[in-house]
N, CA, C and O atoms as CSV, one atom per row, in Angstrom:
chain,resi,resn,atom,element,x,y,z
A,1,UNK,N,N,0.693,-11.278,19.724
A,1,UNK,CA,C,0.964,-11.175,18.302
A,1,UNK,C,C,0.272,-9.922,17.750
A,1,UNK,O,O,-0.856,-9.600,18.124
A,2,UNK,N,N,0.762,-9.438,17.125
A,2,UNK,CA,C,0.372,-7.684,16.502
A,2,UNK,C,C,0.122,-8.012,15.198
A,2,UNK,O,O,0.995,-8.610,14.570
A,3,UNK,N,N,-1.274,-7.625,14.503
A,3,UNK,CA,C,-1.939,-7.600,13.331
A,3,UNK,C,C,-0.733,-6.924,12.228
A,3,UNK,O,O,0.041,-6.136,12.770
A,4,UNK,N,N,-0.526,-7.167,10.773
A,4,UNK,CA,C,-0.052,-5.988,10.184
A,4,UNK,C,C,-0.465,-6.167,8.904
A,4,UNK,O,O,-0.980,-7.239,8.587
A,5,UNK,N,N,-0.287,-5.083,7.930
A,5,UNK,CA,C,-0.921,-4.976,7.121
A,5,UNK,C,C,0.402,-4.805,5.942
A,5,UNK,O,O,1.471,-4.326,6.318
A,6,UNK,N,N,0.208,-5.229,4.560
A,6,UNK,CA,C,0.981,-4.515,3.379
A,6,UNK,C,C,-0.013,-3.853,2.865
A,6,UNK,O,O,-1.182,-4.236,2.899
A,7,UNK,N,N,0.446,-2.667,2.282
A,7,UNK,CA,C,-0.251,-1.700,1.660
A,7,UNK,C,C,0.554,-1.633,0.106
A,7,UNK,O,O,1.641,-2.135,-0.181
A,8,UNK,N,N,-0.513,-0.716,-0.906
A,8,UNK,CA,C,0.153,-0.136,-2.009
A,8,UNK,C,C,-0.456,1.139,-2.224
A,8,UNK,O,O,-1.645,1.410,-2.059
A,9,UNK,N,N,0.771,2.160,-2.738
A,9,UNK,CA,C,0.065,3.391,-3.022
A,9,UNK,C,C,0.450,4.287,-3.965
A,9,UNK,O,O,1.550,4.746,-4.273
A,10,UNK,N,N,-0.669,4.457,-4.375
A,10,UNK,CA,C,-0.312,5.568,-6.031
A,10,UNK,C,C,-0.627,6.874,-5.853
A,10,UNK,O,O,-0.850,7.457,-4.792
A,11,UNK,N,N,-0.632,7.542,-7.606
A,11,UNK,CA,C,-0.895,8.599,-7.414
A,11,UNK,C,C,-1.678,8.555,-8.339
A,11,UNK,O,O,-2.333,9.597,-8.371
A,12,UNK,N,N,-2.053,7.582,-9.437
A,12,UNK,CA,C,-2.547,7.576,-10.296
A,12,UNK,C,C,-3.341,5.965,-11.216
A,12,UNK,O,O,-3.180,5.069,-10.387
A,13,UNK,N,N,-3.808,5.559,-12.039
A,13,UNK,CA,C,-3.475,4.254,-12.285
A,13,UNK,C,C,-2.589,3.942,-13.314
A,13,UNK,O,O,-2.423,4.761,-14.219
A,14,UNK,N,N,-1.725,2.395,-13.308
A,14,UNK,CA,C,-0.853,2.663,-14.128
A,14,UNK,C,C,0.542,3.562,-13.193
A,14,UNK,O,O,1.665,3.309,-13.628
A,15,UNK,N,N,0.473,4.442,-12.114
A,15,UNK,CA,C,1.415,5.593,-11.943
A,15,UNK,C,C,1.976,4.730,-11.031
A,15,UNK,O,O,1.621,3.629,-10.610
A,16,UNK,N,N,3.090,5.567,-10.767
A,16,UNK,CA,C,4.287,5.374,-9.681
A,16,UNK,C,C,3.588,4.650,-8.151
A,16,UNK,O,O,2.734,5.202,-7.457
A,17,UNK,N,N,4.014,3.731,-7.968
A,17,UNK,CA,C,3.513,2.801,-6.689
A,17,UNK,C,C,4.617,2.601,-5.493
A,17,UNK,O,O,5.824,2.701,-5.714
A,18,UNK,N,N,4.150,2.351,-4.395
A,18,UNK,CA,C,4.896,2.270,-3.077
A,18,UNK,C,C,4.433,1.433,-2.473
A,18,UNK,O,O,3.209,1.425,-2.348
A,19,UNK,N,N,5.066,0.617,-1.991
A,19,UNK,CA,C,4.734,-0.576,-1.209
A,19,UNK,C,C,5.060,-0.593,0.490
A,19,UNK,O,O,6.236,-0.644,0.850
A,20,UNK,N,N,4.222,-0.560,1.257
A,20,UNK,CA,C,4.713,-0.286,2.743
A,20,UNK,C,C,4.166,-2.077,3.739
A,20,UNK,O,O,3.621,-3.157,3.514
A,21,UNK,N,N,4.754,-1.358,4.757
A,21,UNK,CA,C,3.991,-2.181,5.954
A,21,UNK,C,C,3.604,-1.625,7.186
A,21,UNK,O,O,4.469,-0.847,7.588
A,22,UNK,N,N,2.875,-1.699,7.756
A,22,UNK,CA,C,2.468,-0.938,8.939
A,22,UNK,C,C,1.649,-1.859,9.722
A,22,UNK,O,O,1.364,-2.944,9.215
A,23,UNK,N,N,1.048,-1.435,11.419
A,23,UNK,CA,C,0.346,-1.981,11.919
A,23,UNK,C,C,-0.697,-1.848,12.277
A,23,UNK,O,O,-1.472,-2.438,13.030
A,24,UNK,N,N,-0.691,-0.805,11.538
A,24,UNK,CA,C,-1.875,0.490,11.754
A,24,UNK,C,C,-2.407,1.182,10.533
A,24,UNK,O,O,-2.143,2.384,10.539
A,25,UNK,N,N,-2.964,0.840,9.672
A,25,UNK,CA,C,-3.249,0.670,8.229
A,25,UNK,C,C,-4.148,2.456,8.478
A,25,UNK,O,O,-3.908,3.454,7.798
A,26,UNK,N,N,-5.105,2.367,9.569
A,26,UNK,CA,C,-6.091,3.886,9.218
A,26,UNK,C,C,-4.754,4.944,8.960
A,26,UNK,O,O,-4.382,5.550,7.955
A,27,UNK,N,N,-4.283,4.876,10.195
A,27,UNK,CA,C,-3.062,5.828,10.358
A,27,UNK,C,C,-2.228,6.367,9.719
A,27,UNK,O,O,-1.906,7.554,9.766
A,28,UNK,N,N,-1.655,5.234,8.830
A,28,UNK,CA,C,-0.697,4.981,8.135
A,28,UNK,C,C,-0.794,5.673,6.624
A,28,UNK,O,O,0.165,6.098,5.980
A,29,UNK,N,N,-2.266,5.680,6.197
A,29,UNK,CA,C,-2.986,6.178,5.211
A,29,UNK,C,C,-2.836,7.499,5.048
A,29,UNK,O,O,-2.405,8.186,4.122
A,30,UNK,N,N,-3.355,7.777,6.321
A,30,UNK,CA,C,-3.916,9.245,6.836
A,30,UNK,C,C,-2.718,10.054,6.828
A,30,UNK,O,O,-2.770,11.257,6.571
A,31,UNK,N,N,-1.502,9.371,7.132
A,31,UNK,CA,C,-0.335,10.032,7.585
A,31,UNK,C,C,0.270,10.501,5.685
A,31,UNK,O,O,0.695,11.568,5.243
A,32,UNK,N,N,0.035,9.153,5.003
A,32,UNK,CA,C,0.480,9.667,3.472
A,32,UNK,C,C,-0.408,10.507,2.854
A,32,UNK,O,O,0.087,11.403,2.170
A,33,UNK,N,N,-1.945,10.411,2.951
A,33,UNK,CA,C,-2.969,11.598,2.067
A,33,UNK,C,C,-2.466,12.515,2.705
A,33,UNK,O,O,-1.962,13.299,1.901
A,34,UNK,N,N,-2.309,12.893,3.877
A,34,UNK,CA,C,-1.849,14.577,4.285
A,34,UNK,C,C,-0.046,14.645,4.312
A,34,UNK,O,O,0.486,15.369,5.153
A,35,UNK,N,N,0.655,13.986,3.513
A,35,UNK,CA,C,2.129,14.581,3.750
A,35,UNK,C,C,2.710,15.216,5.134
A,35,UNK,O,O,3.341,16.260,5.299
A,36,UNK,N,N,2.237,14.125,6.176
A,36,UNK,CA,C,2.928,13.984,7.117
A,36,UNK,C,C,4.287,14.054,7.660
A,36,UNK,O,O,4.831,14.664,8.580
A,37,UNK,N,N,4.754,12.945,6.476
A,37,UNK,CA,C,5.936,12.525,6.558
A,37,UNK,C,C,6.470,12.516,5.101
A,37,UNK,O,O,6.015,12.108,4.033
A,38,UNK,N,N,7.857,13.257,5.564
A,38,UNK,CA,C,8.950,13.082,4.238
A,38,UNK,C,C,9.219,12.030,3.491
A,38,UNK,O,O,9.460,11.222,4.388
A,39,UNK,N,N,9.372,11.374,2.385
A,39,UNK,CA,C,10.085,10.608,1.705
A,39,UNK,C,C,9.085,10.289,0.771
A,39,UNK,O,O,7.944,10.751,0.810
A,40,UNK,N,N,9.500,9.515,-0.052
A,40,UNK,CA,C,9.139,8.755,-1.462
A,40,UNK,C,C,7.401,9.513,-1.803
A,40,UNK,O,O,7.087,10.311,-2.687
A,41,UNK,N,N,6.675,8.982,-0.890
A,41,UNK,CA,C,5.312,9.219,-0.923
A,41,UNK,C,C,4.911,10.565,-0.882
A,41,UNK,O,O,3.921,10.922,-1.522
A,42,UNK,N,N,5.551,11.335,-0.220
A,42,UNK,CA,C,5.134,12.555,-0.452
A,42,UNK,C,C,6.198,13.043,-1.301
A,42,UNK,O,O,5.594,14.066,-1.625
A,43,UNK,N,N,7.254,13.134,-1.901
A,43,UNK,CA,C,7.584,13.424,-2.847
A,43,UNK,C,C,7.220,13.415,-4.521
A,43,UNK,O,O,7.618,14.197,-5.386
A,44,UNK,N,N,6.435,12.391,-4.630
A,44,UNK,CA,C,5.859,11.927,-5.761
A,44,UNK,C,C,3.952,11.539,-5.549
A,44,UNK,O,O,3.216,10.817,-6.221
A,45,UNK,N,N,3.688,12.361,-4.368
A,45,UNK,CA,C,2.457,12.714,-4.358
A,45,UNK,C,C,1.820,11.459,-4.167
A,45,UNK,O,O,0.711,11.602,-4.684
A,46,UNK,N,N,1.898,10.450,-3.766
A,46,UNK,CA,C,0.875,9.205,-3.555
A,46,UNK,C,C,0.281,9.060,-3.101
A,46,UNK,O,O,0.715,8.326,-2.213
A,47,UNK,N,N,-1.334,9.351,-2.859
A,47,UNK,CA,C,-2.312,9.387,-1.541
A,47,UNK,C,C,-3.336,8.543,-2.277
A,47,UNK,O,O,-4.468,8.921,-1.976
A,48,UNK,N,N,-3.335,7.942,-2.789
A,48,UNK,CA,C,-4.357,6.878,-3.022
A,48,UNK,C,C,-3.944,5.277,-2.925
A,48,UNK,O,O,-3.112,4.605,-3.535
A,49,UNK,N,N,-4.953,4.953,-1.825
A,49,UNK,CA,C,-4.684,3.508,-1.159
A,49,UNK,C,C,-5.267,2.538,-2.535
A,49,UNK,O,O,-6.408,2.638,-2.985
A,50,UNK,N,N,-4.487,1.849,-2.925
A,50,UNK,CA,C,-5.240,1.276,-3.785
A,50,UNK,C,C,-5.259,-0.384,-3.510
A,50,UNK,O,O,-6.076,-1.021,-4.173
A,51,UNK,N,N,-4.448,-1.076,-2.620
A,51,UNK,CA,C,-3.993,-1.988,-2.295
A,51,UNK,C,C,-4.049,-2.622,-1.099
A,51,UNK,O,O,-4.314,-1.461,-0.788
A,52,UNK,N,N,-4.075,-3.384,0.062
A,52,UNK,CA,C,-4.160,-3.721,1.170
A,52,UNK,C,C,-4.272,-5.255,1.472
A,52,UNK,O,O,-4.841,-5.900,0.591
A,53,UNK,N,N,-3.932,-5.786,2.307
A,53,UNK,CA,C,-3.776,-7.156,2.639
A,53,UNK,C,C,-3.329,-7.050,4.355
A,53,UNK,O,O,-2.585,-6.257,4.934
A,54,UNK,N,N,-4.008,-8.033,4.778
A,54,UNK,CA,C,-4.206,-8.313,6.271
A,54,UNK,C,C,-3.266,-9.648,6.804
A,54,UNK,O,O,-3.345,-10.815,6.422
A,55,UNK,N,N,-2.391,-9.076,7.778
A,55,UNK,CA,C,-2.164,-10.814,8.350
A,55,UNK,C,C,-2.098,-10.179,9.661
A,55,UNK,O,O,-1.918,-8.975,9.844
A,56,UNK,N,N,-2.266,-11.124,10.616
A,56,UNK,CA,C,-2.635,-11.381,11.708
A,56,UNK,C,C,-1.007,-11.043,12.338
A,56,UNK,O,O,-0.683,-10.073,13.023
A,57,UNK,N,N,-0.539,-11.651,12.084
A,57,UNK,CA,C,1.266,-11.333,12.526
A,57,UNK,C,C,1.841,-10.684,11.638
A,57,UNK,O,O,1.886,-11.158,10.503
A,58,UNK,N,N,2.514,-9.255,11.967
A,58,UNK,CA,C,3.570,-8.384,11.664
A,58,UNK,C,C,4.749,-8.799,10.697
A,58,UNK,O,O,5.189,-8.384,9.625
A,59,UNK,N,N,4.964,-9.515,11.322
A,59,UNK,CA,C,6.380,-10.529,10.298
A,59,UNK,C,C,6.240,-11.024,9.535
A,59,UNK,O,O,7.172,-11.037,8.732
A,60,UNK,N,N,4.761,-11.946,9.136
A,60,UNK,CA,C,4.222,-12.118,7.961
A,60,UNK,C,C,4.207,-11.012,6.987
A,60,UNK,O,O,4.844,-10.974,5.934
A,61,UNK,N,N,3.352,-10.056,7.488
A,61,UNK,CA,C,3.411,-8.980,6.485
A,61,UNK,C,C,4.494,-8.104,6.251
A,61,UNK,O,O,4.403,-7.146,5.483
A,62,UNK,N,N,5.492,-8.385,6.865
A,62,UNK,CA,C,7.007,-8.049,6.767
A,62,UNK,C,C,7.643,-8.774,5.685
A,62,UNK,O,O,8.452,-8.274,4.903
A,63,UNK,N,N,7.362,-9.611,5.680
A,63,UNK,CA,C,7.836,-10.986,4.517
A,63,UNK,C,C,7.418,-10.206,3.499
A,63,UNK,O,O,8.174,-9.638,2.712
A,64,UNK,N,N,5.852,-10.144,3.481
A,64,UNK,CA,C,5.190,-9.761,1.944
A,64,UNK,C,C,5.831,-8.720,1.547
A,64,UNK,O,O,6.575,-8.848,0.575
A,65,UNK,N,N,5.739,-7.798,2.015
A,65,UNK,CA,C,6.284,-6.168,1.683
A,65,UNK,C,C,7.845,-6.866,0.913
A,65,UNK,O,O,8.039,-6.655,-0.284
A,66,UNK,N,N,8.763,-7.600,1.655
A,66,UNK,CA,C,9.999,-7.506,0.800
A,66,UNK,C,C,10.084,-8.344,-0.569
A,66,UNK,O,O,10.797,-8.287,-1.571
A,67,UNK,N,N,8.702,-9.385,-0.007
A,67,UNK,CA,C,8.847,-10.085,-1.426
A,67,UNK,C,C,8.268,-9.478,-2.538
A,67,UNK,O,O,8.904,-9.695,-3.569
A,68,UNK,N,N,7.321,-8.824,-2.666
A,68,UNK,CA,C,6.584,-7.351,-3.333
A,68,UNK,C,C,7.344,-6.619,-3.603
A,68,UNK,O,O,7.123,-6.402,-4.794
A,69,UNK,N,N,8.528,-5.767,-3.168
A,69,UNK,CA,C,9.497,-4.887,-2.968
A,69,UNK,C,C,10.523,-5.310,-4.478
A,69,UNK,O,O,10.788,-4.718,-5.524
A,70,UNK,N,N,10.856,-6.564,-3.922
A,70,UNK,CA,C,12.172,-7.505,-4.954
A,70,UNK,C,C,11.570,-8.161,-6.147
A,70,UNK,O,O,12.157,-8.995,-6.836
A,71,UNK,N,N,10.123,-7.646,-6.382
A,71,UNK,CA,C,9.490,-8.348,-7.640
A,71,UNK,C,C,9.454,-7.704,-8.691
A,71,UNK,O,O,9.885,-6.626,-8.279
A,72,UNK,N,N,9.249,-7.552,-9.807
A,72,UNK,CA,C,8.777,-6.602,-11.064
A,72,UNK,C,C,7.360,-5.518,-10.626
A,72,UNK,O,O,6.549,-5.673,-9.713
A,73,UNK,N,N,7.444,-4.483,-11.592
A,73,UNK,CA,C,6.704,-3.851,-11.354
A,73,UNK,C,C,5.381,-4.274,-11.453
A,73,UNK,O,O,4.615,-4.622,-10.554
A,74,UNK,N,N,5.154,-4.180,-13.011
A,74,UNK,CA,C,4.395,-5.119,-13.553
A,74,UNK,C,C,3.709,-5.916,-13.577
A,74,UNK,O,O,2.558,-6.056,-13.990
A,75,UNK,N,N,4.563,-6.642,-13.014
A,75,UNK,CA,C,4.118,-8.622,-12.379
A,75,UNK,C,C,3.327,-8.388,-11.811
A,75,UNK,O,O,2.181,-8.029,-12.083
A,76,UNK,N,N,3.911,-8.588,-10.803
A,76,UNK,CA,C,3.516,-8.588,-9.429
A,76,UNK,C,C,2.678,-7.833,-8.918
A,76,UNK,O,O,1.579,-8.304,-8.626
A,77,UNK,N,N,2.955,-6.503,-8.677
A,77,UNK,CA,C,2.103,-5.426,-8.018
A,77,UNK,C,C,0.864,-5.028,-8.772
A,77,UNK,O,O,-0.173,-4.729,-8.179
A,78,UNK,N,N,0.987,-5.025,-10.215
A,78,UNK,CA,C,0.023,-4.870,-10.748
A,78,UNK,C,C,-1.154,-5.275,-10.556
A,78,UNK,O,O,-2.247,-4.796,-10.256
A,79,UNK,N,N,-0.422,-6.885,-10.943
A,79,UNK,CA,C,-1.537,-8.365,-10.451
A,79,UNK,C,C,-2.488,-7.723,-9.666
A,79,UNK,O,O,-3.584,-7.195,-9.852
A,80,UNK,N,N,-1.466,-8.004,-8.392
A,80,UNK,CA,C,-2.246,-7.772,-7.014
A,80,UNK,C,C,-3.261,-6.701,-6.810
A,80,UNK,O,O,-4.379,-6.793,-6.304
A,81,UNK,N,N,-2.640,-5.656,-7.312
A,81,UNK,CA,C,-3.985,-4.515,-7.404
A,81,UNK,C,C,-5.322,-5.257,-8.224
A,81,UNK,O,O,-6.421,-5.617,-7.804
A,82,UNK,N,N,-4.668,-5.312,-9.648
A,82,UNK,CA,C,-5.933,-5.147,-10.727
A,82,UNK,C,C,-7.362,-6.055,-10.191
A,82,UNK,O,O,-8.574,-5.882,-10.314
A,83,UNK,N,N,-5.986,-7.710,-9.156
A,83,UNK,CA,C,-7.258,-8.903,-8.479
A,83,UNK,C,C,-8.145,-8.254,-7.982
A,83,UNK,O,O,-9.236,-8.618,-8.422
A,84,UNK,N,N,-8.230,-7.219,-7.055
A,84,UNK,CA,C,-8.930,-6.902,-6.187
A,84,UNK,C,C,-9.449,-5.394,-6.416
A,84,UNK,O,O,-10.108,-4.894,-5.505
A,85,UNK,N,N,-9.244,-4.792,-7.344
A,85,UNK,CA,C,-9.436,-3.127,-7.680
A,85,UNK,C,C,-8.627,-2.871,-8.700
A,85,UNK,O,O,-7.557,-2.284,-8.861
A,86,UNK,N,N,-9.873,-3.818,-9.758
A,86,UNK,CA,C,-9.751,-3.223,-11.110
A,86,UNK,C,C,-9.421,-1.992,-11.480
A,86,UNK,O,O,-8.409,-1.786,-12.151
A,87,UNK,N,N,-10.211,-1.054,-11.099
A,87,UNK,CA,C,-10.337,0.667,-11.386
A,87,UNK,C,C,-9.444,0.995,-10.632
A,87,UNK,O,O,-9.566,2.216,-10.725
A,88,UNK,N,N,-8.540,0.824,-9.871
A,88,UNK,CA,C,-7.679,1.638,-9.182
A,88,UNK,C,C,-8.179,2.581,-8.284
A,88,UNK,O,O,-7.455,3.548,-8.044
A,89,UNK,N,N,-9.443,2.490,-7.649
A,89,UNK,CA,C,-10.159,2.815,-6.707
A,89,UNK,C,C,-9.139,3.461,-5.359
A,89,UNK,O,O,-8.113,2.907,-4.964
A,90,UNK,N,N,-9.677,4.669,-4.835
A,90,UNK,CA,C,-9.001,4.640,-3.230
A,90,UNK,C,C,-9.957,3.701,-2.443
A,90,UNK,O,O,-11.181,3.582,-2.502
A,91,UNK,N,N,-8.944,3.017,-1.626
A,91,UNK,CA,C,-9.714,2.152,-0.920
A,91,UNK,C,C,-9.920,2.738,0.441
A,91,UNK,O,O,-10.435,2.060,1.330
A,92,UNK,N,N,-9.548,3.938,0.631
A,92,UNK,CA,C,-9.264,4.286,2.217
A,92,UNK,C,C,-10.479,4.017,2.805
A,92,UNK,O,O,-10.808,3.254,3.712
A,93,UNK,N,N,-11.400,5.208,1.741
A,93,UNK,CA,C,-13.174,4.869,2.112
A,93,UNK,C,C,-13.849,3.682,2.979
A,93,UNK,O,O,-14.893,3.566,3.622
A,94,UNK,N,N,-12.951,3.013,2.735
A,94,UNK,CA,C,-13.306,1.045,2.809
A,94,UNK,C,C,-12.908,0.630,4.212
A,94,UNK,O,O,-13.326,-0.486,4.520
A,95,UNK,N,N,-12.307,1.168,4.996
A,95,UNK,CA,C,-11.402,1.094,5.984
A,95,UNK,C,C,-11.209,2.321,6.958
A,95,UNK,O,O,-10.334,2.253,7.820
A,96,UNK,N,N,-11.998,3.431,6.843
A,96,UNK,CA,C,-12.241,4.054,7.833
A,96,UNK,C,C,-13.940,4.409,8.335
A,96,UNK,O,O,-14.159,5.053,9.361
């Protein structure tokens, strides 16, 4: 069984957010602060981890990401940040 992670990522607080999944959370980070890779995140500049959640199985956190994905902005994602990182903190610090 392979660990995976949902992530969220801004550029700002309050700003434009992205919701991923990966299995490899350092990496995955590392790959969006340096514009690695094309799309959404580096288009709109998002390198601050502000978000993160752990499950043990991949598919779990496959679940989360779409149910996160299909929710309000607002609601949901907000929530989830503000529970755990009020300030909109990078959390990368935290995790490497």
């Amino acid at each position: 069984m392979k660990q995976g992670y949902v992530y969220i990522m801004t550029n700002k607080k309050d700003g434009t957010l992205y919701v991923g999944v990966t299995s490899n959370l350092v990496r995955r980070v590392y790959e969006h602060k340096n514009g690695l890779v094309d799309g959404f995140t580096k288009k709109y500049n998002l390198k601050q981890l502000v978000y993160f959640e752990v499950y043990d199985d991949i598919s779990e956190a496959i679940k989360q990401e779409k149910q996160l994905k299909a929710g309000s902005r607002k609601k949901k994602k907000v929530e989830l940040i503000v529970s755990v990182n009020e300030s909109w903190d990078d959390l990368y610090g935290s995790i490497t």
